[in-house]
C-alpha positions as a printed NumPy array, in Angstrom:
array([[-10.341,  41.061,  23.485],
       [ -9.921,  43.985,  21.502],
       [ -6.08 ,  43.958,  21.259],
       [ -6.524,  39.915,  20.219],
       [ -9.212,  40.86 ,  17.358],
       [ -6.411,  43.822,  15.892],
       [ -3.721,  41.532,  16.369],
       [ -5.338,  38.826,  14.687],
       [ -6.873,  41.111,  11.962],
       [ -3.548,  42.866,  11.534],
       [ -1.811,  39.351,  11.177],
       [ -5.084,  37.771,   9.003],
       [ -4.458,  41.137,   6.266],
       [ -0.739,  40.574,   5.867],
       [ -0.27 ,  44.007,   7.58 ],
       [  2.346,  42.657,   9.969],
       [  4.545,  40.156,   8.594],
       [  4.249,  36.397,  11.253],
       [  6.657,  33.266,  10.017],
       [  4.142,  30.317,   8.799],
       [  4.653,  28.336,  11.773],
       [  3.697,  30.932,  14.294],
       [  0.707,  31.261,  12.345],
       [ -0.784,  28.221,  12.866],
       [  0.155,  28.195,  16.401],
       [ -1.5  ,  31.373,  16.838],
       [ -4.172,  30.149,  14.673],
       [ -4.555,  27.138,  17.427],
       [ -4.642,  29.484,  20.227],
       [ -7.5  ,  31.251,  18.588],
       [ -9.08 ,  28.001,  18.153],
       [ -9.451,  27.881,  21.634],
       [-10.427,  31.317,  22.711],
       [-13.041,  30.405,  20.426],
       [-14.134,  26.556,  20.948],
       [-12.326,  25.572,  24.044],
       [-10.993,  22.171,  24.174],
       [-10.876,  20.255,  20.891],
       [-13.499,  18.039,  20.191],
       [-13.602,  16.114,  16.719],
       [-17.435,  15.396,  16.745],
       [-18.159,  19.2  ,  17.132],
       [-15.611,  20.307,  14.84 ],
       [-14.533,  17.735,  12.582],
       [-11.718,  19.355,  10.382],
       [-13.754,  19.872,   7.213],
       [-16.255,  22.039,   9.507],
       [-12.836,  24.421,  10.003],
       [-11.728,  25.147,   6.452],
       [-13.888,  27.953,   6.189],
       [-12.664,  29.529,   9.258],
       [-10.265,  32.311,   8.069],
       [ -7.527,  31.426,  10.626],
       [ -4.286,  31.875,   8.344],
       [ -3.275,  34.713,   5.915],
       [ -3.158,  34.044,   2.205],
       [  0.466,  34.277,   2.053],
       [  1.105,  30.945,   4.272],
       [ -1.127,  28.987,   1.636],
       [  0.607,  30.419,  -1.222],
       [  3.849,  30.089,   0.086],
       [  3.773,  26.72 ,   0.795],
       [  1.44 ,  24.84 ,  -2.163],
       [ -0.57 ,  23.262,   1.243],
       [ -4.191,  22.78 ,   0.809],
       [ -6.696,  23.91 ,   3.174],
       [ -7.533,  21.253,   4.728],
       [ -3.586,  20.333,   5.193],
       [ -3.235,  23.524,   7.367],
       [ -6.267,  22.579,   9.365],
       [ -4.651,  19.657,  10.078],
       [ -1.708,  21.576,  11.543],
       [ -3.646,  23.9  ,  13.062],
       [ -6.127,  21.192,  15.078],
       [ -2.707,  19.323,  15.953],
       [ -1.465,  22.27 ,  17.79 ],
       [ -5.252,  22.803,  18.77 ],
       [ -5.064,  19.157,  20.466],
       [ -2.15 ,  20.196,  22.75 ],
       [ -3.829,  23.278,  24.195],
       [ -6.711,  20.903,  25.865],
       [ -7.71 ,  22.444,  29.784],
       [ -6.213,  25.638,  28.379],
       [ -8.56 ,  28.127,  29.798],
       [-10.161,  30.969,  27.503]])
């Protein structure tokens, strides 16, 4: 858990560099470690935008909103359903 939390902190700060795409796929992932299987009544996606799940630089790269990447993340999210923590 510990090497997930500096990975994910190291990736969250911009200190390691991670294309876009792999950042909401690892943002998914972490999804769910965290929740387990994704379930829209529990976490609707407005519940997620204030989950700090991608770095800055994705959102400012690509003019998305917020709630657009949660969108991408939860559709990668959906596909990891049975995936154990």
């Amino acid at each position: 858990r510990l090497f997930f939390r500096q990975v994910k902190g190291l990736i969250l700060n911009d200190s390691i560099y991670c294309p876009a795409e792999t950042c909401v796929l690892l943002a998914s992932y972490a999804m769910q470690a965290k929740f387990g299987d994704y379930d829209e009544d529990k976490y609707p996606p407005k519940s997620l935008i204030n989950e700090r799940i991608l770095p800055e630089r994705v959102g400012d790269q690509f003019q998305l909103s917020n709630a657009e990447w949660v969108k991408r993340v939860v559709n990668w999210w959906k596909q990891h359903e049975r995936l154990t923590k």
